[in-house]
C-alpha positions in Angstrom: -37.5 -14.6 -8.2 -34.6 -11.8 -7.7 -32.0 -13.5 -4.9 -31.3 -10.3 -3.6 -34.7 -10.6 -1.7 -32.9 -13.1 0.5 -30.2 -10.3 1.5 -32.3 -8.9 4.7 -33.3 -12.1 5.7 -29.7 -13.4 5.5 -28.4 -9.7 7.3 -31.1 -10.6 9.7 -29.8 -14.0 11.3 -27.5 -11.5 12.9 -30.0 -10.5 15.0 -29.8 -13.2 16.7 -26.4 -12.7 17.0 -27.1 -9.0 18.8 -29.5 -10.7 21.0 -27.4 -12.9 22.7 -24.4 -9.9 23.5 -21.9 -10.8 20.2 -20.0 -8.1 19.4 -20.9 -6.4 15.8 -17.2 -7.3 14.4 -17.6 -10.3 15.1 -20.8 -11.4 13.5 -19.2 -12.1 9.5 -17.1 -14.6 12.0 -20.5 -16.4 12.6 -22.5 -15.8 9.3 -19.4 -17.4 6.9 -19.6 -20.6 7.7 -23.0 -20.7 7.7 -23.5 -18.6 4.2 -21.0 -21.4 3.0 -23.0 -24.1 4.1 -26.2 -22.7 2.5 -24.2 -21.9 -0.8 -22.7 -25.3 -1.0 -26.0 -27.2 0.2 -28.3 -25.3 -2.9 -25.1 -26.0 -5.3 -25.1 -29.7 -4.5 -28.7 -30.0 -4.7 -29.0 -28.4 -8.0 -25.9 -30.1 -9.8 -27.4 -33.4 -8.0 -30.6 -32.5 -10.2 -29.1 -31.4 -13.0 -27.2 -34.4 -13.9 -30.3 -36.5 -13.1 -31.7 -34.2 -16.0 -28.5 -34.9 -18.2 -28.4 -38.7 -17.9 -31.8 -39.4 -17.3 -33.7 -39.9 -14.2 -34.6 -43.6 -14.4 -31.2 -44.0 -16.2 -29.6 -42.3 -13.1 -31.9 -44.7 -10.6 -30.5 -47.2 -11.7 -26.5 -46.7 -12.1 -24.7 -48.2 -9.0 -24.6 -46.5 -6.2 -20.3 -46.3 -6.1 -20.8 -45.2 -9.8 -23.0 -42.4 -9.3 -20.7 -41.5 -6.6 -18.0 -41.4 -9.1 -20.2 -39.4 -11.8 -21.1 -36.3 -8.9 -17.3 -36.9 -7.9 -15.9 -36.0 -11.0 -17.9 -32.9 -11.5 -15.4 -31.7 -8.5 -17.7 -29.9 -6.3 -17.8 -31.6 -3.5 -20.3 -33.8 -1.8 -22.3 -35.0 1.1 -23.9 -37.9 2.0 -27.1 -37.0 3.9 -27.8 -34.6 1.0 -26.8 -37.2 -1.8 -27.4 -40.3 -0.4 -30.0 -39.5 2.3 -32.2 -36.7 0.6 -32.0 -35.3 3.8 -30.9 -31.4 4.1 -29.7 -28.6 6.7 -33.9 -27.9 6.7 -35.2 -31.7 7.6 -32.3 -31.8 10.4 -33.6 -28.6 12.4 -36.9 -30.5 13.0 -36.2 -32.7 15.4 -34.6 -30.7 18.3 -33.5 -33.5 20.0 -31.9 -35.1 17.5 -30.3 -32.3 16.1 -26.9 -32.1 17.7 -26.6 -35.4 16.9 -27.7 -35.4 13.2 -26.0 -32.0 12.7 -22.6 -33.5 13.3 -23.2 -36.4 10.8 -24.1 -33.7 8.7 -21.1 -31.9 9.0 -18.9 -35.3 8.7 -21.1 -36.3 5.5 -19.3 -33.5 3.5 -16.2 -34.6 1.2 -12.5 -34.5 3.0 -11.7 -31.1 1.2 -15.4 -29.5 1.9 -14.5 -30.5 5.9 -11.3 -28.9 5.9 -12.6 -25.8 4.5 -15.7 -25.1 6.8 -13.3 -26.5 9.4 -15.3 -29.2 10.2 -12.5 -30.9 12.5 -10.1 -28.5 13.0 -8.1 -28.4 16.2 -4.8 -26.5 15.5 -3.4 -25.1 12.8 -5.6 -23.8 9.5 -8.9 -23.3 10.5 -10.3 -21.7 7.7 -14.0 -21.0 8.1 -13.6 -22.9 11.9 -17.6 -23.7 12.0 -16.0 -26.0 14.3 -15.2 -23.2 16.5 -18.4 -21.4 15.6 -20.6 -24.3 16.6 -19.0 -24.7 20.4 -19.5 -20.6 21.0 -23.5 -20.8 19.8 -23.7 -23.5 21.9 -22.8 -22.1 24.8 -24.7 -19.1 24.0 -27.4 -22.0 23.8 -28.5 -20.5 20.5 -27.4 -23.4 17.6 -30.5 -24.2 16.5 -32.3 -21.3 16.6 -29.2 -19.6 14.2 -29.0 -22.9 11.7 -32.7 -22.8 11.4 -32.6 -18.9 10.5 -30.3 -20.4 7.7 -32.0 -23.1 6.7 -34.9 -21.2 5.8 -32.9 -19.9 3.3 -32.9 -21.7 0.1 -30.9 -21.0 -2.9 -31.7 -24.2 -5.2 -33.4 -22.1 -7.4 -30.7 -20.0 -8.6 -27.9 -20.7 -10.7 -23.9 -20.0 -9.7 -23.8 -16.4 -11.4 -27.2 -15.6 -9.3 -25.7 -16.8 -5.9 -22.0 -15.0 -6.6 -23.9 -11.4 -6.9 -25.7 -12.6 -3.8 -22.4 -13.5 -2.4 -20.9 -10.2 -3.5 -23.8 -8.0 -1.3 -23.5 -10.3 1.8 -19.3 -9.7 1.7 -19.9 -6.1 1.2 -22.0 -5.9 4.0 -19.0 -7.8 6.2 -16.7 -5.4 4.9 -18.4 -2.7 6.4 -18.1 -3.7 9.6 -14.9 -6.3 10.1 -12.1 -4.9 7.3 -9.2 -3.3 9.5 -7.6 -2.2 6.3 -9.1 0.4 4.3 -10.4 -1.6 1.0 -8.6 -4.7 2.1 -11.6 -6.9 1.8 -14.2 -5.9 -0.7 -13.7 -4.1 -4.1 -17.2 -2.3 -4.9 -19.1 -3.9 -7.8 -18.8 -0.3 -9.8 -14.7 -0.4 -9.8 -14.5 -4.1 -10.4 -17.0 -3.6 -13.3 -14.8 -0.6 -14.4 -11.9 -2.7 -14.3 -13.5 -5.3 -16.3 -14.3 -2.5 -18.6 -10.4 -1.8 -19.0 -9.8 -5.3 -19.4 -12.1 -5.9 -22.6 -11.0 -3.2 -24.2 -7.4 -4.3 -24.5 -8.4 -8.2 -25.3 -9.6 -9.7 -28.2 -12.2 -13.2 -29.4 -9.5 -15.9 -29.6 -9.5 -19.8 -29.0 -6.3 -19.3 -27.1 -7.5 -19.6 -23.0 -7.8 -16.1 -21.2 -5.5 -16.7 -18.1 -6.9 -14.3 -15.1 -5.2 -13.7 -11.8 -5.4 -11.9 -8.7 -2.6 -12.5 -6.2 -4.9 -10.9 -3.1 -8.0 -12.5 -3.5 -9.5 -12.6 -0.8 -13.3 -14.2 -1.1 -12.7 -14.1 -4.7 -15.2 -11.2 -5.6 -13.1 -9.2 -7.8 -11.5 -11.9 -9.6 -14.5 -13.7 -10.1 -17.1 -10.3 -10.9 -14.1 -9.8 -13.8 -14.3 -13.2 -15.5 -18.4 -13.1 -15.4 -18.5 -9.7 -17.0 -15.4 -10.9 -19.3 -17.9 -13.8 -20.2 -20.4 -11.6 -21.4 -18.4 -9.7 -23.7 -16.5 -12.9 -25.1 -17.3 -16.2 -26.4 -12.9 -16.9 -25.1 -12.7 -19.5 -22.3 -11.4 -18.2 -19.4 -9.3 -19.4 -16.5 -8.9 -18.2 -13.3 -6.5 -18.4 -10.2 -6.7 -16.5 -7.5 -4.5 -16.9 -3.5 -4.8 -15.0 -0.4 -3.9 -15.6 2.9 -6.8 -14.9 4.9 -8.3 -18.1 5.9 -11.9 -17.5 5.8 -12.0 -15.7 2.8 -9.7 -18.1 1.0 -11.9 -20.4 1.9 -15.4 -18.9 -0.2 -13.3 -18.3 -2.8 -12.0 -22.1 -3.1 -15.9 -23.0 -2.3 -16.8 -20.7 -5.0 -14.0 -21.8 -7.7 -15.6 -25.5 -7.3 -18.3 -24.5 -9.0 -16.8 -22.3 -11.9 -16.0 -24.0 -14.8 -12.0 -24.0 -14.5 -10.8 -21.9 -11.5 -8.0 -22.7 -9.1 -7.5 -20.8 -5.9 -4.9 -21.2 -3.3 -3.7 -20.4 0.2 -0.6 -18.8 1.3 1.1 -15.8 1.4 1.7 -14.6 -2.1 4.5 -12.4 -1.2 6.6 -15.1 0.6 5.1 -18.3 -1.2 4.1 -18.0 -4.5 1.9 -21.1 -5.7 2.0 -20.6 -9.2 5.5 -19.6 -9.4 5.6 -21.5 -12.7 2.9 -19.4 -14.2 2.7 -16.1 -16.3 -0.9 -14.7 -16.6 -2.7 -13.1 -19.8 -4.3 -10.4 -17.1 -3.7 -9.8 -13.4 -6.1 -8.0 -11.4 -5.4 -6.8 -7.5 -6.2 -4.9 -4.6 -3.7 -4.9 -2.2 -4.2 -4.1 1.2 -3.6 -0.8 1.7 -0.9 0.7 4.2 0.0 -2.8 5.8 3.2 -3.6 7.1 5.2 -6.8 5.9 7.7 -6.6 9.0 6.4 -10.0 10.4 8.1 -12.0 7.2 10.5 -9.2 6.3 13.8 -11.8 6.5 11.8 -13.6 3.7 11.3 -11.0 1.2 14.9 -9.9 1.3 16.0 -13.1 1.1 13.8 -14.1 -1.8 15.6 -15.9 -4.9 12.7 -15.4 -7.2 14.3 -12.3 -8.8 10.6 -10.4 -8.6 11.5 -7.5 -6.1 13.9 -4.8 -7.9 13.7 -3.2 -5.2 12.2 -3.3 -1.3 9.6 -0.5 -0.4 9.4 0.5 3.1 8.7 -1.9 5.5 5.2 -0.3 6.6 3.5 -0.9 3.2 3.6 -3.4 1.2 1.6 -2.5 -2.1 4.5 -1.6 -4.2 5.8 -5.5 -3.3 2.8 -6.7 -4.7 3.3 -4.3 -7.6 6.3 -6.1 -8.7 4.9 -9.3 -8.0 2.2 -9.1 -10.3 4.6 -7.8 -12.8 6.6 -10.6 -12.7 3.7 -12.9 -13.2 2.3 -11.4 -17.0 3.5 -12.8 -19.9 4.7 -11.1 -22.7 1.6 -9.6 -24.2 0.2 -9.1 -20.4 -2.2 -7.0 -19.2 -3.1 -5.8 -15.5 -5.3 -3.2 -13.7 -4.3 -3.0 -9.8 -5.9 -0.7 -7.0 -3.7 1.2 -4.9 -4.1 4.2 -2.3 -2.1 7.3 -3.4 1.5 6.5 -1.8 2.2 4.8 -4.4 2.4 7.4 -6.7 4.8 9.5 -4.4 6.4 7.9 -1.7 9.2 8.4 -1.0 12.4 10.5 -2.1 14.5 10.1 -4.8 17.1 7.1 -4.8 14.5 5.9 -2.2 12.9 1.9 -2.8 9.6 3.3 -3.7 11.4 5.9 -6.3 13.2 2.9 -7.8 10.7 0.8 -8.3 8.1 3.5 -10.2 11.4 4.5 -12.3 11.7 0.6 -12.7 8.1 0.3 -14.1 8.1 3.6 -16.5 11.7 2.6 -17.8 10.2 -0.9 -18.7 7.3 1.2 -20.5 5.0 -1.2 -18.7 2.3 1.5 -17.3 0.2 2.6 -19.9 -2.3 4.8 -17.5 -2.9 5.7 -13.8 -6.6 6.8 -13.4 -7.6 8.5 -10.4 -11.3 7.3 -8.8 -13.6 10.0 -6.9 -13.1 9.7 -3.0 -15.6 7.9 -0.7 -15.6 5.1 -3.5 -15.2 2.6 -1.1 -17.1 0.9 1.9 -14.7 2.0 4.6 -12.2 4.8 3.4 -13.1 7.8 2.2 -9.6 8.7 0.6 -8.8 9.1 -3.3 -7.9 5.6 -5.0 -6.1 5.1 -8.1 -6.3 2.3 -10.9 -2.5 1.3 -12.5 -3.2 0.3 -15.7 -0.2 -2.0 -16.6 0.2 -3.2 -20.7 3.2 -5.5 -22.0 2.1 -4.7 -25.6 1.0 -0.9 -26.0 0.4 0.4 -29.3 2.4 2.2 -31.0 1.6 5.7 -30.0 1.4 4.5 -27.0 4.8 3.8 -26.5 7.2 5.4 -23.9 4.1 7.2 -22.8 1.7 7.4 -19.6 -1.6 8.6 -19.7 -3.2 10.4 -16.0 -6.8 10.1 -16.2 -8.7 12.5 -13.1 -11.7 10.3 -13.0 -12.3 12.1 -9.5 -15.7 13.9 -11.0 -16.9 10.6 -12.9 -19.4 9.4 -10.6 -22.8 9.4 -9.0 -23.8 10.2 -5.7 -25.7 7.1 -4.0 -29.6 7.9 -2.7 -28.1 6.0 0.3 -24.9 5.7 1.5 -23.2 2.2 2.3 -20.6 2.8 5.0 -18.2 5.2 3.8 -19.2 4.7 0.0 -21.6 7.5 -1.0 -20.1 7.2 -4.9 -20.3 5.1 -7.4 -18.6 4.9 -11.1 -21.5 4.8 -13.4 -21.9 2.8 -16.2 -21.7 5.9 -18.4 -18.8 7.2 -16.7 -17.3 3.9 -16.9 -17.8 4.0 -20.9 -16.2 7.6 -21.0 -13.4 6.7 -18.7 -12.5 3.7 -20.8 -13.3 5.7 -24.1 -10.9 8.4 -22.7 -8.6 5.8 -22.1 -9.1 3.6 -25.7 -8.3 7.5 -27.4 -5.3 8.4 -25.8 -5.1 11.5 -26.5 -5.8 14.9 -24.0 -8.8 16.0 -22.7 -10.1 18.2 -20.3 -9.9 15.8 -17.4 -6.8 13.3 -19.0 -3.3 13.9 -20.0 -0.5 12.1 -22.2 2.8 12.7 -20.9 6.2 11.3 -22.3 7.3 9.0 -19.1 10.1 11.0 -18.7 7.6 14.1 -17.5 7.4 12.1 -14.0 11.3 12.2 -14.1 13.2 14.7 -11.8 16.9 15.1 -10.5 17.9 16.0 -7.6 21.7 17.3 -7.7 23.6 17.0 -4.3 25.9 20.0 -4.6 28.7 20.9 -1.9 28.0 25.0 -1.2 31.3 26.9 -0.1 29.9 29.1 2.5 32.1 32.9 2.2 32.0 35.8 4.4 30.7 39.5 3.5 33.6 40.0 1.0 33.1 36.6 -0.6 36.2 35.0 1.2 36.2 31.2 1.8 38.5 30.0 4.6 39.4 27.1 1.4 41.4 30.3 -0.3 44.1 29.9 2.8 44.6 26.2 2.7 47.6 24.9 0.1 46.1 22.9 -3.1 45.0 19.3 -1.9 44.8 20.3 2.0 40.7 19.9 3.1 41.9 21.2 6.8 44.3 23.7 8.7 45.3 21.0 11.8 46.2 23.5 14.9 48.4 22.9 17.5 47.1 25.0 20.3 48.7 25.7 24.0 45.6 26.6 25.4 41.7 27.0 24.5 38.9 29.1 26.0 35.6 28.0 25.4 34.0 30.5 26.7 33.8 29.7 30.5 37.1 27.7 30.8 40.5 27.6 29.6 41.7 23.8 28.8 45.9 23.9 29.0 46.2 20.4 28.1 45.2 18.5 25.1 46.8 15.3 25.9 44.7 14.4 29.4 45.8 11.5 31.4 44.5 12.8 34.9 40.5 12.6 36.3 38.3 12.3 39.2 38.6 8.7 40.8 35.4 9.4 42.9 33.1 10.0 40.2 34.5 7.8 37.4 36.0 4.2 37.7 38.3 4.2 34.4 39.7 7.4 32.6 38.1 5.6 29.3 34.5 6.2 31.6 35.9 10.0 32.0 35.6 10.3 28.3 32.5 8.6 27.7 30.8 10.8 30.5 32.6 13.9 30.0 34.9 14.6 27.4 33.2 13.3 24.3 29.9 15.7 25.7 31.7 18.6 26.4 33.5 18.1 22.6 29.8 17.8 20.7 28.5 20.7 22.7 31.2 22.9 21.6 30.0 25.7 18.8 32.1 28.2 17.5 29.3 30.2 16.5 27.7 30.5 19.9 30.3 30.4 22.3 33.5 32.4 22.3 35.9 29.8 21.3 39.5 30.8 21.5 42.5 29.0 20.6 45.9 29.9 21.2 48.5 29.1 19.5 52.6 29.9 18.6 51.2 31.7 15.2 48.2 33.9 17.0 44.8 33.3 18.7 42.5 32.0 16.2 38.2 32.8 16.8 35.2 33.3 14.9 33.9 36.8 13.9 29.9 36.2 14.3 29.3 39.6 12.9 31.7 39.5 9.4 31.0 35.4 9.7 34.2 34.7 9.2 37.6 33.2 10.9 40.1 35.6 12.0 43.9 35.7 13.6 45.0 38.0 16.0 48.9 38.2 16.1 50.5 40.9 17.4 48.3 43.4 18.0 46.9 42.8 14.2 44.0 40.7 13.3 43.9 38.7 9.8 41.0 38.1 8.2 40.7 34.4 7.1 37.4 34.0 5.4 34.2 32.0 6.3 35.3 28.6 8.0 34.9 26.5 11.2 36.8 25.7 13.8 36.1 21.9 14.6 37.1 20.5 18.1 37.0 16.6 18.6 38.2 14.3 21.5 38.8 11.0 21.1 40.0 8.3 24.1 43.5 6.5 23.2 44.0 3.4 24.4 47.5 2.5 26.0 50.4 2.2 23.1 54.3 1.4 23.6 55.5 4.5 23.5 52.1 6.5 25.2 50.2 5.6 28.5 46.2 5.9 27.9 44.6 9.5 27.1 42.3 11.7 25.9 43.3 13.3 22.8 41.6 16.6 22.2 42.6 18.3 18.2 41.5 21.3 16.7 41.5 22.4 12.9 40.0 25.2 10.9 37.8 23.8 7.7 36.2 25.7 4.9 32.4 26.0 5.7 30.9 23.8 3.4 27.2 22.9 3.2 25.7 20.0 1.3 22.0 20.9 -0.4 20.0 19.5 -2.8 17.6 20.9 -5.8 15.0 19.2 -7.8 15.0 20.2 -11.5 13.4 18.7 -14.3 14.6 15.9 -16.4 15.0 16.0 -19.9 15.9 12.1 -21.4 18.7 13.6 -23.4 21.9 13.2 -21.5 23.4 16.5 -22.4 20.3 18.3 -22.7 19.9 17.1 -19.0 23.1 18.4 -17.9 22.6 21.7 -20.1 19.3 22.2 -17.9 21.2 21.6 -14.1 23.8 24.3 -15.3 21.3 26.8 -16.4 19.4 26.4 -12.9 22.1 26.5 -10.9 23.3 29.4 -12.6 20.1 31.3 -11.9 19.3 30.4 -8.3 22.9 29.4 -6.9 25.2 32.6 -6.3 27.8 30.9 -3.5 31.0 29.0 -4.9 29.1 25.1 -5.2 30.6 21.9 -6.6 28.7 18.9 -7.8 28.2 16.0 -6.2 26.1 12.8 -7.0 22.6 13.4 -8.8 19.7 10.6 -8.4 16.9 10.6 -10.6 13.5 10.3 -8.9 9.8 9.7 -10.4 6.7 10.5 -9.1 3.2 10.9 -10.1 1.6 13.8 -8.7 -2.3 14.1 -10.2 -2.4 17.3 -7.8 0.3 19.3 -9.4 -1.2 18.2 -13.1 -4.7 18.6 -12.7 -5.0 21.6 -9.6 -7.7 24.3 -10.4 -6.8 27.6 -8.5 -10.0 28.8 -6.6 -11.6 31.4 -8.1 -11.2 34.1 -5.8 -13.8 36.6 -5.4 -14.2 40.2 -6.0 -13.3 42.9 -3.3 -16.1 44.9 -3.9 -18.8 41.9 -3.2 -16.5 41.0 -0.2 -16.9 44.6 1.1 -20.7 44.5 0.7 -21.1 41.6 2.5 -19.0 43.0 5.3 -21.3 46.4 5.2 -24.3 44.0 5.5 -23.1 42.3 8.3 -21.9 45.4 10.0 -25.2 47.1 9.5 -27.1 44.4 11.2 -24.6 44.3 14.1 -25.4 47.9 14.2 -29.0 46.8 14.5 -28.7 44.1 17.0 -26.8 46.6 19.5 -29.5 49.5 19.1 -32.0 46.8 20.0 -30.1 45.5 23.1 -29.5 49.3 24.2 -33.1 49.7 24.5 
């Protein structure tokens, strides 16, 4: 028998669902539970049988009842009592309609303490988790429990064994995903990439009787974490170990169903980011695949005030990935290994000296990425944007040291014969191979580059340009050495409609303001900030001359006695300020002037070399060829960013003039054509 048969017929109990007006997002709401419950049901039955197998079946008869207890107790998959006890299932309940609401509840209330708390057998406030509690009281006001329970207890899993039921499991979640994610890959990781991560994985691990330690900080219903260890058990004869946390009750709730029946798995619920429960832990491999684009503003005041010492530095508040980026960082051990999925902003968000600069600088300056591999687009169930794999290594080899290998996987693929939501790709199993062949190598191809990390460097040089007028004056040549400003003491100023005569103002207009300090606020600081030299006709007069701006020459003059001196390019900057009440001075508006050198602060990006004078060697010469005004440095901030469009672009091919002009002719002749025929 292939379990995937009972995929429609599980998809179908939605029907139901449709038929009595529940909205399509909120069907997976309905079916979890109720998938649980059939997962957990066929999972009792069959370990019930199987140790019954183990220890005998007349042996088994016979052990005391509180014994056997004990013996399915220890196995640490939960129980039930009408299923254990009773030989009664979910199937023999939904025959007797009129006992079932009745026998259903025992049923429910039959299941161990933690197996109750996860379905949500008697929640009322607080963690709900799979809430069948809630579930239960919505069908049956719909007056449609029975029907829906016998739909799923029609469907019987006994026969197949845990790694049969998780790939069942896998296909139902996809199929949830499609419809109920409202992030963009924050639910389901397609079977392809998770076995091309797994891929990854087992090529950088080796046989050893040491424990392989797996962990994936946003688990969700465990089916990356889980689809890695099976694979992982293929290749190796290593024990594994996995742990997994998410936050999202229901799905943290199959994944701690699903761990109970895995040899040694341990899944918890919390917010990784804020409350880490295995804080104490470092991981041989971590896995992830953070949502995507999600703000962390809700707990913001607790990720700044964390004391773990795992965030270098804090990304923008409207994503979190790179957060989880450090995270799982912080949890490999020294030989660690990771692979983590993330959207493209990661790569070049924001600018230089910016959190999200930092923190990529952080993680190529620890030599902890060893490759970023680009996956095609509409690789996922509901996004159709480009994804990217980090492929993070505490112990490189040699050659691999200091480096970073881009892999544009973007063409590895195969189109689907039917699309699943927004996934009409999949990663092949022979592109997989290459990829992680390409990847193994390490060395260039046509589709994957080794850089030194420092390629992904850049500066960018804050300079301080000296603006000068058409004969390459500077208003800075008339200052005196250590003076930034020429401070004026005017008499009067025109700004260009009227003439101000005082600059100390203690007067205003009692009917429209209450307070002179109002009279600034509503007056004088607006008419101040409004004030441009260059597009009004500012004049100031004082003792010396009457000082303006030349638009034409761009530059400050002085006119003084019939003569006008040329000052060079400058400003003329006019502030008011209010004065509070002093001993010697009553309350007033100050209003200064002063002439400043025009200065402009820019920035260029230039590459970065790693050697220090070699770097500096390289800002000279650019600035020497593309800055001709006077310029003095100011502060320079490294920045990195990985940019697969700059490395791997492919110009279009553009097309011959001749052909183009043929095709026009064509087209105009049968224009020509059409009109004769119209005309007629």
């Amino acid at each position: 028998m292939n379990i995937l048969q009972y995929e429609s017929k599980i998809w179908a109990t939605a029907d139901l669902l449709r038929g009595c007006g529940i909205k399509e997002s909120e069907w997976p709401s309905f079916m979890m539970p109720f998938f649980a419950l059939a997962m957990i049901e066929s999972r009792l039955v069959r370990m019930f049988d199987d140790l019954k197998a183990e220890i005998g079946e007349k042996i088994f008869n016979g052990i005391d009842k509180n014994d056997r207890y004990d013996l399915i107790r220890d196995k640490g998959q939960g129980y039930n009592i009408f299923i254990l006890e009773k030989g009664r299932s979910l199937t023999d309940i939904c025959k007797n309609d009129k006992s079932f609401d009745i026998d259903f509840d025992a049923y429910l209330q039959g299941f161990d303490g933690e197996t109750k708390d996860l379905l949500g057998v008697d929640a009322t406030e607080g963690e709900k988790f799979l809430d069948i509690k809630g579930v239960i009281t919505k069908l049956k006001a719909k007056k449609v429990l029975l029907g829906f329970t016998k739909l799923w207890a029609e469907i019987d899993l006994t026969p197949f064994n845990n790694s049969e039921i998780t790939t069942l499991e896998e296909h139902i979640k996809r199929k949830w995903a499609d419809i109920s994610a409202e992030t963009a890959g924050e639910q389901y990781t397609p079977d392809d990439v998770i076995a091309l991560i797994a891929e990854i994985i087992a090529s950088k691990i080796e046989e050893s009787d040491t424990l392989l330690k797996i962990y994936d900080c946003t688990c969700g219903g465990g089916n990356m974490l889980f689809g890695v260890e099976d694979r992982i058990n293929q290749k190796f004869e290593r024990l594994t170990q996995t742990f997994g946390q998410d936050w999202n009750d229901a799905l943290y709730a199959l994944a701690k169903i699903e761990s109970r029946f895995r040899p040694d798995s341990k899944i918890e619920h919390g917010n990784t980011l804020v409350e880490d429960k295995f804080y104490n832990d470092e991981f041989d491999v971590v896995i992830a695949n953070p949502p995507y684009g999600v703000s962390w503003k809700g707990y913001a005041k607790d990720i700044k005030n964390d004391k773990t010492e795992r965030f270098k530095y804090v990304p923008s508040i409207s994503d979190g990935q790179l957060l989880f980026m450090q995270h799982l960082i912080s949890k490999l051990d020294s030989a660690g290994m990771g692979v983590v999925v993330h959207n493209g902003s990661t790569l070049f968000s924001g600018d230089a000296g910016s959190a999200e600069s930092n923190i990529r600088k952080w993680m190529l300056d620890s030599d902890i990425v060893e490759a970023v591999i680009q996956l095609p687009t509409d690789e996922f169930f509901n996004t159709g944007i480009y994804t990217y794999l980090w492929v993070l290594n505490k112990n490189k080899q040699p050659h691999n040291k200091n480096k970073v290998m881009l892999i544009n996987a973007s063409d590895k693929f195969k189109p689907l014969k039917k699309s699943k939501g927004s996934k009409r790709k999949e990663v092949d199993k022979a592109s997989r191979l290459e990829i992680v062949e390409t990847l193994t190598k390490y060395r260039n191809n046509d589709y994957a580059k080794v850089f030194d990390k420092e390629f992904f460097y850049f500066n960018k040089q804050a300079i301080r340009l000296t603006n000068v007028d058409e004969q390459d004056n500077s208003f800075a040549d008339q200052l005196s050495e250590g003076k930034k400003s020429l401070k004026l003491k005017p008499m009067t100023l025109f700004d260009g409609t009227t003439t101000l005569n005082s600059f100390e103002i203690t007067d205003y207009d009692r009917e429209q303001f209450s307070s002179l300090k109002e009279c600034f606020a509503e007056q004088w600081k607006s008419w101040a900030a409004g004030l441009d030299y260059k597009e009004q006709p500012i004049a100031v007069t004082t003792k010396v001359g009457v000082y303006s701006y030349n638009n034409e020459k761009e530059m400050l003059i002085c006119r003084q006695n019939g003569t006008t001196k040329e000052l060079g390019c400058g400003k003329i900057v006019i502030k008011a300020a209010y004065k509070k009440a002093v001993k010697r001075k009553i309350e007033h508006i100050a209003v200064t002037v002063e002439l400043t050198p025009d200065y402009l602060k820019d920035y260029e990006i230039i590459p970065f070399h790693k050697d220090e004078a070699a770097n500096q060697a390289a800002i000279a010469s650019f600035m020497a060829k593309y800055i001709s005004k006077p310029f003095e440095y100011l502060e320079n901030v490294v920045g990195v960013e990985l940019n697969f469009n700059k490395i791997f672009y492919k110009p279009e091919k553009l097309r011959e003039v001749s052909k183009i002009l043929g095709e026009i002719a064509v087209l105009d002749h049968k224009l020509k054509e059409l009109e004769a025929e119209l005309a007629l």
